[in-house]
C-alpha angles and dihedrals in degrees: 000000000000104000122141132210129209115198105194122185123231122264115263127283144187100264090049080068096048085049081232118163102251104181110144091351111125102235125165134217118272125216096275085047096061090039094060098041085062098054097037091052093057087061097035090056101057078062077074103223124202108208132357126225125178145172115270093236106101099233092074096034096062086056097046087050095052083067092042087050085058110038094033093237125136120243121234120217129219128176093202081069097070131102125281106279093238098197120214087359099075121113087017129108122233092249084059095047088048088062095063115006104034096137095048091046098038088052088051100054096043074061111272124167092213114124117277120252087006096281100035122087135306116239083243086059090055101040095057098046098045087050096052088053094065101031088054084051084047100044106116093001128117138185093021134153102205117197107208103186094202141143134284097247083040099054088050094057088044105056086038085054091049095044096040103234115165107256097255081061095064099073079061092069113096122254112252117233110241106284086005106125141206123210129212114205116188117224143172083267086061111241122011123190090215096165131016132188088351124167096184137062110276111267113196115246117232124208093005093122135012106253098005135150127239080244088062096095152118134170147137113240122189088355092142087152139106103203108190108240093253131114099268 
């Protein structure tokens, strides 16, 4: 098996501003948002991807439809691709949470797998379901380059599931810029994390290991971003 995911964040909004918790909120893009799906696509789409799947919240179907509108392709929806449902935290910022729930909120971003906003998913939750959606894409296909148009807390779950991290080891991923993007290679040696929060195509890395691939890479191109560890 040779297939390729691509795990690419959704374009800015205005909660992500405002540094509110999204989850399953149903939040647009803002100006700066399309703005940057459309550059980013016409960058996302010389990585050749063979299909595209997203998440149904708008937010992440707009972007994914700035690269169909592009390549021509048709863009497959899953459900199992959205946000944690973050409970009783969503539409509030991390300073308001704090005020109420900091116990609860300070033992889910050092990486605890207990619900979020008290009544919303666990990241093992999300992390399932949002595996399954592209392994059942996957299932019987080879040599694929699979375009998940996804979330940033999402995105997380997903590349600790592939590269099978304990649970506590996810908060330790990187955020992804909006429309930045991750990709997952699979090699002889199973999952590999070969680009993260990346703005710019994959260049191979020479002399980085003694016998390595060009496919043995990670980086984080035109990051330029913090992106506070919260489901935005």
């Amino acid at each position: 098996m040779s297939n390729t995911i691509i795990l690419w964040r959704h374009g800015q909004t205005d909660w992500n501003v405002a540094n509110k918790f999204q989850g399953h909120t149903d939040i647009p893009l803002n100006a700066v948002g399309q703005y940057q799906v459309l550059h980013a696509a016409r960058l996302v789409v010389d990585m050749k991807p063979t299909a595209i799947i997203s998440s149904d919240l708008i937010r992440a179907q707009k972007t994914a439809q700035a690269l169909a509108d592009i390549s021509g392709q048709e863009i497959h929806i899953d459900p199992r691709l959205r946000e944690t449902n973050c409970g009783q935290w969503e539409g509030l910022t991390g300073d308001a949470i704090r005020e109420y729930d900091l116990d609860n909120l300070r033992q889910w971003s050092m990486g605890g797998d207990n619900p979020a906003g008290g009544t919303g998913e666990r990241r093992s939750e999300v992390g399932a379901r949002a595996r399954a959606a592209i392994e059942d894409y996957l299932a019987g296909k080879d040599n694929q380059v699979l375009l998940v148009a996804t979330h940033g807390g999402t995105a997380r779950t997903i590349i600790g599931t592939f590269l099978e991290l304990p649970i506590p080891h996810w908060s330790k991923i990187g955020g992804l810029a909006n429309a930045s993007w991750s990709v997952l290679s699979h090699s002889p040696k199973g999952w590999l994390l070969t680009e993260h929060n990346a703005g710019s195509i994959p260049e191979p890395l020479f002399g980085v290991e003694s016998g390595a691939t060009t496919t043995d890479r990670a980086s984080g191109q035109d990051s330029g971003a913090v992106i506070p560890d919260s489901i935005r």
